[in-house]
Steps between C-alpha positions, in 0.01 A plus 500: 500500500551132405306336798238766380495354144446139591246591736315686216552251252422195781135711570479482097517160473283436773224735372520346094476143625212596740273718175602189308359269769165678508191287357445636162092521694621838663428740232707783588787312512497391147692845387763441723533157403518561139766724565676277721465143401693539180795626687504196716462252257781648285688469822397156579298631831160502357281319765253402241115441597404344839188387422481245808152635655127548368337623252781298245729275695764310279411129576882317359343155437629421163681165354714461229423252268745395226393259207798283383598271249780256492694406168268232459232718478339375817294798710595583811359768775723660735333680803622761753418478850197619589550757776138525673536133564857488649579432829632825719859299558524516080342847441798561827768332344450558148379845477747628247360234272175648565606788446620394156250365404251743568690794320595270180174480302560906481872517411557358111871473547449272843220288280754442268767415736292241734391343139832465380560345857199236519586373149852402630388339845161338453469226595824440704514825696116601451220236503286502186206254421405363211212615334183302382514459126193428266544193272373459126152358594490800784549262790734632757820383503699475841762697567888449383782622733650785388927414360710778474584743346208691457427643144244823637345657787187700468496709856144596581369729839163380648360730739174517720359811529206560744141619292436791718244767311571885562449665790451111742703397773598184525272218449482216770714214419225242415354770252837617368540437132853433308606572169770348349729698255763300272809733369752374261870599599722373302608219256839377434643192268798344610778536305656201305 
C-alpha cells in the first residue's frame, strides 16, 4: 500500500512539473496549466516560463547601473558586469553572480539589499568612477574620486531588447536593430 502511494504521488509530481513545463504556445495545454501552475508555485515547484527558443527568446543582457554620491556631493557611477561581454572562464566561475544579477532588477527586496550593500563598499570593495560634473560657465569639469561613505545610490536596469516586428524571424545581425530600455530599481540614502 505504501510503495503504492509514493509511486502515485512520484507519477504526480512528475506529470505537474511536466504541464507546467509546457510552452504557454501549446494551446490546449493552457487549462491544465492554469490549474496546475498555482499549485506549484505555492509549493515552490513552479517551473516558471522557458522561453529559451523562437518566436520570443529571453535575451539576459542587462547591466546594472548605480548613480552615487559621496558626502561631498561628488557623482559617482557604479556599473555591473556586463555579461554578453565576459569571458566563458567568468560567466564559469561566477555564475551565481550572474545569476544574481540577472534576477535582481525584478525582486524589490534584493534591489534594496544590493543598494544597501554598494553604499557600504564602493569604492573599497566595488570600483566606482567619478562622474563628469558641469561647472558654472557649463565647461566640463574632470572628474573627482569618489571618498567614502557614500550619501545615495540610485540603482537603474538598462536592457537591450532586439526591434523585431510581429510575425519576423530573426533579422541578420548586420540588419538587427537594438533598443535600449532604462528601469529604475531602487534608491536608498545612507544612514547617518
Amino acid at each position: 500500500m505504501k510503495k503504492n502511494a509514493i509511486r502515485i504521488l512520484a507519477l504526480l509530481f512528475c506529470l505537474g512539473v511536466a504541464i507546467d513545463a509546457i510552452p504557454e504556445s501549446y494551446a490546449w495545454a493552457s487549462k491544465w496549466k492554469a490549474w496546475v501552475h498555482p499549485a506549484l508555485r505555492t509549493l515552490g515547484l513552479s517551473q516558471g516560463d522557458w522561453p529559451l527558443f523562437a518566436p520570443n527568446p529571453v535575451l539576459n543582457n542587462g547591466v546594472l547601473v548605480g548613480e552615487v554620491t559621496d558626502q561631498s556631493g561628488n557623482p559617482g557611477t557604479w556599473t555591473s558586469i556586463d555579461w554578453q561581454t565576459a569571458s566563458v572562464w567568468t560567466k564559469f566561475h561566477r555564475f551565481r553572480h550572474m545569476n544574481y544579477l540577472q534576477r535582481l532588477p525584478y525582486n524589490h527586496l534584493a534591489g534594496n539589499d544590493f543598494a544597501d550593500y554598494l553604499l557600504a563598499s564602493i569604492p573599497e570593495r566595488e570600483p566606482a568612477v567619478g562622474s563628469v560634473a558641469w561647472g558654472p560657465e557649463n565647461q566640463m569639469l574632470d572628474p573627482k574620486p569618489l571618498i567614502p561613505p557614500m550619501r545615495d545610490i540610485k540603482l537603474y536596469h538598462y536592457r537591450n531588447t532586439m526591434a523585431i516586428e510581429e510575425g519576423q524571424g530573426l533579422p541578420a545581425l548586420d540588419q538587427t536593430q537594438w533598443s535600449t530600455q532604462i528601469r529604475f530599481i531602487v534608491r536608498r540614502e545612507a544612514i547617518p
